[in-house]
DSSP file (Angstrom, degrees, kcal/mol; ACC not computed):
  #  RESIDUE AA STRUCTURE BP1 BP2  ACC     N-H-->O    O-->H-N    N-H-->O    O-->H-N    TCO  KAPPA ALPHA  PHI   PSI    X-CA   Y-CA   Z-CA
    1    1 A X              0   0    0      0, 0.0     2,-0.1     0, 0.0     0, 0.0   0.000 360.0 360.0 360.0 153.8    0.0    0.0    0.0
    2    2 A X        -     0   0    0      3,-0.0     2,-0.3     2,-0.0     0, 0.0  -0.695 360.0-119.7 -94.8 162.6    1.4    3.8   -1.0
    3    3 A X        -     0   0    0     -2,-0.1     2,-0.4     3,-0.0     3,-0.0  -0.733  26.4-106.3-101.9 171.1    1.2    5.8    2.2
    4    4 A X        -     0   0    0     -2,-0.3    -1,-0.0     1,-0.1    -2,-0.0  -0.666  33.0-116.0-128.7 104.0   -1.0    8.8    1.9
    5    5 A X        -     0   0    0     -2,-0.4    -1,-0.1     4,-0.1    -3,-0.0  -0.175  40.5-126.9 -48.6 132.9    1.1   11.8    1.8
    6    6 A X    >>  -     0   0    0      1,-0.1     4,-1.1     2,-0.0     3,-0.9  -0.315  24.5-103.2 -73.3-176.7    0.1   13.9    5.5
    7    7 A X  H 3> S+     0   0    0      1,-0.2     4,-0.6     2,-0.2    -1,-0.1   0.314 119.8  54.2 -95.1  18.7   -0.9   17.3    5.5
    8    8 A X  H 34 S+     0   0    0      2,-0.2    -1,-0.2     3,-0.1    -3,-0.0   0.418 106.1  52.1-109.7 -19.1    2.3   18.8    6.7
    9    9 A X  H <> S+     0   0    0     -3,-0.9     4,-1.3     3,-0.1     5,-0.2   0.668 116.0  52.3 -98.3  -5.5    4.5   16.9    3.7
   10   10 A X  H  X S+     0   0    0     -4,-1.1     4,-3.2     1,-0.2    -2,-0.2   0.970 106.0  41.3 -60.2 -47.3    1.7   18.7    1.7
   11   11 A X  H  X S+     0   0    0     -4,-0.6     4,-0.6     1,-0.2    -1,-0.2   0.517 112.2  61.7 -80.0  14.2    1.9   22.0    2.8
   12   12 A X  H  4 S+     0   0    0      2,-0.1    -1,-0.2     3,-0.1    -2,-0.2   0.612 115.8  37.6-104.1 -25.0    6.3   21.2    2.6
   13   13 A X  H >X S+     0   0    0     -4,-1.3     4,-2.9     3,-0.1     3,-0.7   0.916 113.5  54.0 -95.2 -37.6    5.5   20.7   -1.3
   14   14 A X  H 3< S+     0   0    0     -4,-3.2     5,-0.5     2,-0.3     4,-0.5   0.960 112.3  46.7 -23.0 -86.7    3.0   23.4   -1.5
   15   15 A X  T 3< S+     0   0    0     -4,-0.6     4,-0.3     1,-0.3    -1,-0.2   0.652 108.1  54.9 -15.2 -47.4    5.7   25.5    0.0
   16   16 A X  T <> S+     0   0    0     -3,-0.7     4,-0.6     1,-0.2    -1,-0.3   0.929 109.0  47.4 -89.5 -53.1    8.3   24.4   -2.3
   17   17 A X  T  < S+     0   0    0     -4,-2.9     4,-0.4     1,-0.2    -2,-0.3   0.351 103.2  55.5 -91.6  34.2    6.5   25.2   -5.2
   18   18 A X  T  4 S+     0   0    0     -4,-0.5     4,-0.4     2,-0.2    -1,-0.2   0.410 104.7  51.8-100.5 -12.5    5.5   28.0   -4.6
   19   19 A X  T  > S+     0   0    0     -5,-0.5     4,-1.0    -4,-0.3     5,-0.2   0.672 110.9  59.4 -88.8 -15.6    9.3   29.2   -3.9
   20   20 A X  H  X S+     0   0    0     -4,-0.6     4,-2.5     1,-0.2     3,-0.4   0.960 109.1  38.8 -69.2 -45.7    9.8   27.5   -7.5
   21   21 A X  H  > S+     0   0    0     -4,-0.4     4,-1.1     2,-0.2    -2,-0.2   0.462 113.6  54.0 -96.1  -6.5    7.4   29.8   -9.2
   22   22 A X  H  4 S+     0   0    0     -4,-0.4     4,-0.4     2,-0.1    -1,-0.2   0.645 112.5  42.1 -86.9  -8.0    8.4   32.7   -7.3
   23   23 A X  H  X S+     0   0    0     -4,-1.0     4,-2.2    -3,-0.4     5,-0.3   0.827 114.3  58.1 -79.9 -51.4   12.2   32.1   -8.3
   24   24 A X  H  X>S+     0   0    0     -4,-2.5     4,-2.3     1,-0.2     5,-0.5   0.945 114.3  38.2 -28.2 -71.5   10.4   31.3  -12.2
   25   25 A X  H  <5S+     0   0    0     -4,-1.1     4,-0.5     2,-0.2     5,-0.3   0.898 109.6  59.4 -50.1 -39.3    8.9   34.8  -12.1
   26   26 A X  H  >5S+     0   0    0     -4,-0.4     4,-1.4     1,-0.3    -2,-0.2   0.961 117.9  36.7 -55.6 -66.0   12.1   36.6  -10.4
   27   27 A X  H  X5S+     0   0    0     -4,-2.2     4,-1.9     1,-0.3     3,-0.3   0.738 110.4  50.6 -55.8 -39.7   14.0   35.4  -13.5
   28   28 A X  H  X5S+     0   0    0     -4,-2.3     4,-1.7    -5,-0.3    -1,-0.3   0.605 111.4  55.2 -86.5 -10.6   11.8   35.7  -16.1
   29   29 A X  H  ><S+     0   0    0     -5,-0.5     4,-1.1    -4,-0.5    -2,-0.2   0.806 114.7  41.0 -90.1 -30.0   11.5   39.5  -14.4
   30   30 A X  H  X S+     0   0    0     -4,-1.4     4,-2.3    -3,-0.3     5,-0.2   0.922 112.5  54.2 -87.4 -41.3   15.7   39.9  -14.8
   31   31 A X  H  X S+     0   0    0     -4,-1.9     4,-2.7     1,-0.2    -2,-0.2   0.920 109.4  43.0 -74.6 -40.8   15.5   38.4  -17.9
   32   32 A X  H  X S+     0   0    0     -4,-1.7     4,-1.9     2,-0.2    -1,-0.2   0.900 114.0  57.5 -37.6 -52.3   12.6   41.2  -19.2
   33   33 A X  H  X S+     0   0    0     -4,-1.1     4,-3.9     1,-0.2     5,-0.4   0.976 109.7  42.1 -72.5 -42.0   15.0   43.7  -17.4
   34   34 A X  H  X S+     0   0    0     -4,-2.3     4,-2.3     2,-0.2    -1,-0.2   0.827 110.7  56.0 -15.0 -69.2   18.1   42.6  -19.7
   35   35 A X  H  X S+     0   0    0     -4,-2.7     4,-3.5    -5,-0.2    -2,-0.2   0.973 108.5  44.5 -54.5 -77.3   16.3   42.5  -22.6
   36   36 A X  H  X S+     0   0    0     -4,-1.9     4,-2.0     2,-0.2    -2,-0.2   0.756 113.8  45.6 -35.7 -45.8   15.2   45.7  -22.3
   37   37 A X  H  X S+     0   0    0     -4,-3.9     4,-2.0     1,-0.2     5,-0.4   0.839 111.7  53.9 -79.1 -28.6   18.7   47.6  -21.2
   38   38 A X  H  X S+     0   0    0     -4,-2.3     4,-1.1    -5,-0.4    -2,-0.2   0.817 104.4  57.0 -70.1  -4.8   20.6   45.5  -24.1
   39   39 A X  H  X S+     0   0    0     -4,-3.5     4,-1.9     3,-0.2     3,-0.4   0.975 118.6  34.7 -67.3 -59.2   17.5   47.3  -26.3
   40   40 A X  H  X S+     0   0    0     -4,-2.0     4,-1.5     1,-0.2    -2,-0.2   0.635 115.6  48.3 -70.5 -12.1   19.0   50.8  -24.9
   41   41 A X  H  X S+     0   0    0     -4,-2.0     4,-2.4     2,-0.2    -1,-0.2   0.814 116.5  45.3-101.7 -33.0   22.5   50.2  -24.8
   42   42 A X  H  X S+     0   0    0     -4,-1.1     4,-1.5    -3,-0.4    -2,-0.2   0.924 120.0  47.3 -87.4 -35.3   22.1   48.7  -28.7
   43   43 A X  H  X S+     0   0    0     -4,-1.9     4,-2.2     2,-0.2    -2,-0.2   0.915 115.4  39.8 -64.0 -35.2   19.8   52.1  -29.3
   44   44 A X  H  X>S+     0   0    0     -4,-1.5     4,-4.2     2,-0.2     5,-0.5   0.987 115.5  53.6 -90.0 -55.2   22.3   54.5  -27.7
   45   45 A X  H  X5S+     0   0    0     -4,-2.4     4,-2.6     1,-0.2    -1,-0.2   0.738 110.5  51.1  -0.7 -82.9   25.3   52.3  -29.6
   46   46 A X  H  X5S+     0   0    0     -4,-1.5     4,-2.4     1,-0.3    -1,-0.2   0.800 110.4  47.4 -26.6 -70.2   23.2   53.0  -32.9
   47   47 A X  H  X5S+     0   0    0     -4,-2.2     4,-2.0    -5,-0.2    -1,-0.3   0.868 109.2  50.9 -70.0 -19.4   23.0   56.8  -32.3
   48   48 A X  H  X5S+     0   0    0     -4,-4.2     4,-1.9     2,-0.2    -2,-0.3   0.879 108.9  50.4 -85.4 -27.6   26.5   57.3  -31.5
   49   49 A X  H  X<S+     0   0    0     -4,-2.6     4,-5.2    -5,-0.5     5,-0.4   0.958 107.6  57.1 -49.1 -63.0   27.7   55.4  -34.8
   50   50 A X  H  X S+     0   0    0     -4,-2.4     4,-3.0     2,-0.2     5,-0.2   0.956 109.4  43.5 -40.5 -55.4   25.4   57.6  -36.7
   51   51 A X  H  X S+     0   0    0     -4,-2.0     4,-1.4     1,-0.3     5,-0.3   0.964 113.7  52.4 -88.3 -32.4   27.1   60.7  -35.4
   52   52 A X  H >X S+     0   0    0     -4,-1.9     4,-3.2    -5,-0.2     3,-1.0   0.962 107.6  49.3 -28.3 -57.3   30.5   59.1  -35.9
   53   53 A X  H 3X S+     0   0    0     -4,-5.2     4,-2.2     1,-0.3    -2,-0.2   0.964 113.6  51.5 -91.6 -39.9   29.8   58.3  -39.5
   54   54 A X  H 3X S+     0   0    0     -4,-3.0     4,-2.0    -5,-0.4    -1,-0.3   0.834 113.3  40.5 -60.6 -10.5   28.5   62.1  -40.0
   55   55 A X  H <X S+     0   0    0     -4,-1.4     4,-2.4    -3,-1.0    -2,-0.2   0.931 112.9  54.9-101.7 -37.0   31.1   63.5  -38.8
   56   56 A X  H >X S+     0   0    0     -4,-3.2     3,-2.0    -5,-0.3     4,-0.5   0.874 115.9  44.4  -7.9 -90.6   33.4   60.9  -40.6
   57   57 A X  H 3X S+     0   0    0     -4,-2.2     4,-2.7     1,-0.3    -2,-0.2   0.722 106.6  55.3 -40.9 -54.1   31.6   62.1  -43.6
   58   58 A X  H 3X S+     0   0    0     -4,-2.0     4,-1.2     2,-0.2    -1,-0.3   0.872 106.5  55.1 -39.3 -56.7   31.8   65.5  -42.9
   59   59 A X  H X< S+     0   0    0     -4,-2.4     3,-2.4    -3,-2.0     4,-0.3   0.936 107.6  46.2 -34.8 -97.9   35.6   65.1  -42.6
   60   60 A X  H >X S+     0   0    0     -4,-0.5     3,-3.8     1,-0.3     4,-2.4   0.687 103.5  58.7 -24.1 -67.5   36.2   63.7  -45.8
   61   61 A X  H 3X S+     0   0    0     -4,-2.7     4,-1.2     1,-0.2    -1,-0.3   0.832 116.1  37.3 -29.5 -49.3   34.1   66.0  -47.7
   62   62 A X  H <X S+     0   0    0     -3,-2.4     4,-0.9    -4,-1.2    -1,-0.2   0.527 117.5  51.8 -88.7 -10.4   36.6   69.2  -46.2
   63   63 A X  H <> S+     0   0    0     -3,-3.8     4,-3.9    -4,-0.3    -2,-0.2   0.785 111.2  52.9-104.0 -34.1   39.8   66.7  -46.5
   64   64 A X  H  X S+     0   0    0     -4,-2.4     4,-2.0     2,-0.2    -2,-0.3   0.805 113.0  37.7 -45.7 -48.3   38.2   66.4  -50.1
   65   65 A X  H  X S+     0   0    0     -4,-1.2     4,-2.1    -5,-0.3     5,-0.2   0.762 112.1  59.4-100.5 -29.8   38.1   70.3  -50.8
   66   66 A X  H >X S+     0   0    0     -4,-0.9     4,-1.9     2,-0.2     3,-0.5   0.910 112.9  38.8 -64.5 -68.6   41.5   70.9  -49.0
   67   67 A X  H 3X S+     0   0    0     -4,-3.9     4,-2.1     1,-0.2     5,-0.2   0.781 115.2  53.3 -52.4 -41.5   43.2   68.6  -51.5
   68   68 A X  H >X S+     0   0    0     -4,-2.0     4,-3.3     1,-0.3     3,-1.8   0.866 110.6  50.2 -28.1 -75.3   41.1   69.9  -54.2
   69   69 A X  H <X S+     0   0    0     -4,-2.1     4,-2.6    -3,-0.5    -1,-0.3   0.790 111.9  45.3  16.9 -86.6   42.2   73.1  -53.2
   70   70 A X  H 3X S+     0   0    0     -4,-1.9     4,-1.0    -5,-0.2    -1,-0.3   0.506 110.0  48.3 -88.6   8.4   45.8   72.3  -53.2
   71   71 A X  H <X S+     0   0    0     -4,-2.1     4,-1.0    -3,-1.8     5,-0.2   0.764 110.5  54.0-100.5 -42.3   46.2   70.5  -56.2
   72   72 A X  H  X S+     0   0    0     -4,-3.3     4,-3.0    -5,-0.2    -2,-0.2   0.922 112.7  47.6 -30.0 -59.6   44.2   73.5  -58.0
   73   73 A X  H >< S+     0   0    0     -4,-2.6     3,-0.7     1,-0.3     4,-0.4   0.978 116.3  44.2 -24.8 -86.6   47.0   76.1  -56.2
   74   74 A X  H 3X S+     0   0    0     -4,-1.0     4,-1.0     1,-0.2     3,-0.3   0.660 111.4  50.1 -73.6   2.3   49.5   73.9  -57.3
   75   75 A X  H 3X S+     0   0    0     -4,-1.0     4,-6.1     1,-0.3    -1,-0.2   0.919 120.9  41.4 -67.7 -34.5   48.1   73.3  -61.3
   76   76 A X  H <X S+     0   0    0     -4,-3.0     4,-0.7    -3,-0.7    -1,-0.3   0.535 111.7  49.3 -86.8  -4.5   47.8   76.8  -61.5
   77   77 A X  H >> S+     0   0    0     -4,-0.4     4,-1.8    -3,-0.3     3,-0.8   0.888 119.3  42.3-113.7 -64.4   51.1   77.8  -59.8
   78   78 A X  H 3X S+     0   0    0     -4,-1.0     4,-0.8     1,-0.2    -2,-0.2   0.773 112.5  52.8  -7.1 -64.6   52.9   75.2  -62.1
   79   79 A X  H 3X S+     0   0    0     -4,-6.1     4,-4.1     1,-0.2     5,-0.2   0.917 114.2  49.9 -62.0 -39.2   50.4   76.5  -65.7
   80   80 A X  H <X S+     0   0    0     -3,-0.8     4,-1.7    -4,-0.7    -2,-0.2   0.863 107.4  47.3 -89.1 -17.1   51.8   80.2  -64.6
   81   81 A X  H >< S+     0   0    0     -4,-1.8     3,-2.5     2,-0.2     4,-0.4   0.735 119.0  50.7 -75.4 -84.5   55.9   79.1  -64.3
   82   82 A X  H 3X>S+     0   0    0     -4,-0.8     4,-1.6     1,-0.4     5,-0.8   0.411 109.8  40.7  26.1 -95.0   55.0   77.6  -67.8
   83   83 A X  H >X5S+     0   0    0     -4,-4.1     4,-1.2     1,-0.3     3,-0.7   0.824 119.4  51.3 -54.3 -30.3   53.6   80.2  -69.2
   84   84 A X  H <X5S+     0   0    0     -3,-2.5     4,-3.3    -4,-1.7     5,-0.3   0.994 111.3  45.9 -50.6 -67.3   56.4   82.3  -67.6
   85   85 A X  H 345S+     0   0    0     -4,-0.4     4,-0.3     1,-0.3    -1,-0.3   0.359 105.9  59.3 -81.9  -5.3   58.9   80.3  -68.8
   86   86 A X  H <X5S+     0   0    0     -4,-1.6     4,-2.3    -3,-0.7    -1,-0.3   0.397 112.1  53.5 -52.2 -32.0   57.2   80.2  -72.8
   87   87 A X  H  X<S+     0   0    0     -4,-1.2     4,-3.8    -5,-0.8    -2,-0.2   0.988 103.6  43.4 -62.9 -67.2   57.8   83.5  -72.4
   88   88 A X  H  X S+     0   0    0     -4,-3.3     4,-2.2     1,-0.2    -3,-0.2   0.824 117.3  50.6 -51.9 -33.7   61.4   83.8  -71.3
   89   89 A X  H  > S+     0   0    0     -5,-0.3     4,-2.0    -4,-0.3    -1,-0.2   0.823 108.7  49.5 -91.6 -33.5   62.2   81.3  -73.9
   90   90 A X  H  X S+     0   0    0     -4,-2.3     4,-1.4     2,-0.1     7,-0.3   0.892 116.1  48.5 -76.1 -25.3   60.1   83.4  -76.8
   91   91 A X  H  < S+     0   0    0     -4,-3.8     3,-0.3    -5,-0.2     6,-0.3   0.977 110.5  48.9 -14.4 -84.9   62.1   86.6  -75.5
   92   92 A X  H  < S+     0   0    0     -4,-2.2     3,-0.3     1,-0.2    -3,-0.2   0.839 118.2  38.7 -39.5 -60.8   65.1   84.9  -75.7
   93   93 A X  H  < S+     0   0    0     -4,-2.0    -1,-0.2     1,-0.2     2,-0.2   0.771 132.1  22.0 -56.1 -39.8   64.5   83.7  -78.9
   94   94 A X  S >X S-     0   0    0     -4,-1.4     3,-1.3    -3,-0.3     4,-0.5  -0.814  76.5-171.5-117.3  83.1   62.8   86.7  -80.7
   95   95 A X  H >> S+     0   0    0      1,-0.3     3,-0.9    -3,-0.3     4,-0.7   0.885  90.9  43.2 -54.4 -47.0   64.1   90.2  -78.2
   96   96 A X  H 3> S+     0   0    0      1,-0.3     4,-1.3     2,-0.2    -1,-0.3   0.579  90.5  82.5 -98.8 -16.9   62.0   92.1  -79.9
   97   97 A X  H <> S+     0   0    0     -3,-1.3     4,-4.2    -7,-0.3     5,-0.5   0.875  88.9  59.8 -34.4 -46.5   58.7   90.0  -80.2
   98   98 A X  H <X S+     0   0    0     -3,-0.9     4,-4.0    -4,-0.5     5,-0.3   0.980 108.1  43.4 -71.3 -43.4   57.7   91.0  -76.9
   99   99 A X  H  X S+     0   0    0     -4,-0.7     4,-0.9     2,-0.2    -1,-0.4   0.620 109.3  56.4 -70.1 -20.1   57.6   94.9  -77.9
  100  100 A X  H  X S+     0   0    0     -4,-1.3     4,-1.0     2,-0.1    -1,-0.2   0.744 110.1  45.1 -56.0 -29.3   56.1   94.2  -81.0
  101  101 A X  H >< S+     0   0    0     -4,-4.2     3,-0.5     2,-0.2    -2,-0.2   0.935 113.0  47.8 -57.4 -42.3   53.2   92.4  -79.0
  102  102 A X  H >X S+     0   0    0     -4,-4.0     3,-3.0    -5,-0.5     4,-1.4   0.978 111.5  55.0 -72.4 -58.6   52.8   95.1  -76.4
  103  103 A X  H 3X S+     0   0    0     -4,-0.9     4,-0.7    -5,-0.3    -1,-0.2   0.742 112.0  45.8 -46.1 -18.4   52.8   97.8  -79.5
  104  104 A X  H << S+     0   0    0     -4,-1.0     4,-0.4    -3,-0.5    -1,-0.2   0.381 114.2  39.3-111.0  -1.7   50.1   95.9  -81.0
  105  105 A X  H <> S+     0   0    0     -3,-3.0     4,-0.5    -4,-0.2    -2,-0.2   0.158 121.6  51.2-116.6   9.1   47.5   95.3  -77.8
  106  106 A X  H  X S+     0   0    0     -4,-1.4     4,-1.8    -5,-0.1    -2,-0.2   0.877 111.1  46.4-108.3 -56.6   48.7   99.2  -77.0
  107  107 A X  H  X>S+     0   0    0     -4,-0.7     5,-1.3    -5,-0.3     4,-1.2   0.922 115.2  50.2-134.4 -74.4   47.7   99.9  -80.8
  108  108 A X  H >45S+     0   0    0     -4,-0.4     3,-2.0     2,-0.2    -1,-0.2   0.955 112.0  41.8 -58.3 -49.6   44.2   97.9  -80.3
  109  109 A X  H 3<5S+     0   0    0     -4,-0.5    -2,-0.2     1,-0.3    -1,-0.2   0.980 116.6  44.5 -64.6 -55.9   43.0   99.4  -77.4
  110  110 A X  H 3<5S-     0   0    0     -4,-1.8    -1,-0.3    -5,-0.2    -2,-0.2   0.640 113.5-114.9 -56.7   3.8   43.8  102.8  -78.1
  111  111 A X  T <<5 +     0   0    0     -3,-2.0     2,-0.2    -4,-1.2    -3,-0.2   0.427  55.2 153.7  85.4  -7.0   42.4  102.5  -81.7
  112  112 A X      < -     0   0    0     -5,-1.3     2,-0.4    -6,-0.2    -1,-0.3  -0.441  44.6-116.7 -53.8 116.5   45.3  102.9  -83.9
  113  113 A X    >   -     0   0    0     -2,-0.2     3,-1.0     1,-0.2    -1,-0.1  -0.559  44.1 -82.2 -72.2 124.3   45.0  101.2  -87.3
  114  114 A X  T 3  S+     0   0    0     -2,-0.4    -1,-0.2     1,-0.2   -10,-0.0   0.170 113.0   4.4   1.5  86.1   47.1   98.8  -88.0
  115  115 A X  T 3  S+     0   0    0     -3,-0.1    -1,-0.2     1,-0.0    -2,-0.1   0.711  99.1 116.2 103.1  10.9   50.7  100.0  -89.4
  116  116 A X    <         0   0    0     -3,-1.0    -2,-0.1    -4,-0.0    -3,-0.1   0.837 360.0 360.0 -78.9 -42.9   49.5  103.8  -88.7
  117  117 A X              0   0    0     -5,-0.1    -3,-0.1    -4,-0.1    -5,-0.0   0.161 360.0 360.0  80.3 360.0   51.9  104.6  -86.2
């Protein structure tokens, strides 16, 4: 014959699972709280990457327009020894070119026809 559980090893399982299912809830109640800060920690995460990658972006864009910048400078400081230096070398070659050219944009503005003097 089984023996008939009394009503003292009842109220000792009673007891016992009710301290199961009040540990059940306690966890399931940290696990909710978890959940929830890894939600904010992955939202606040999220908005500070965003303002990293604009101001990343931002960077580049300005690192973009200095070089621009300075490779413009230097095309143009480069195109004007050039042209300097076509110059000095059509001088050199012709002395007197350069003073017919200047007599002849001196000639046009003021109006002088051509060979008028």
């Amino acid at each position: 014959m089984s023996k008939q559980p009394s009503v003292k090893d009842a109220d000792r399982l009673d007891a016992a699972f009710n301290r199961v299912l009040a540990a059940e809830a306690a966890a399931r109640g940290r696990v909710e709280d978890c959940r929830r800060e890894a939600a904010e920690i992955v939202s606040i995460a999220t908005l500070r990457a965003r303002a990293i990658s604009e101001v990343t972006d931002r960077r580049m864009v300005l690192a973009g327009r200095i070089a621009d910048r300075g490779v413009a400078d230097a095309m143009a400081r480069l195109n004007g020894e050039a042209r300097a230096r076509a110059l000095e070398r059509a001088v050199a070659a012709d002395p007197g070119r350069l003073d017919r050219v200047v007599e002849a944009l001196v000639d046009e503005i003021l109006g002088v026809a051509a060979g008028g003097g």
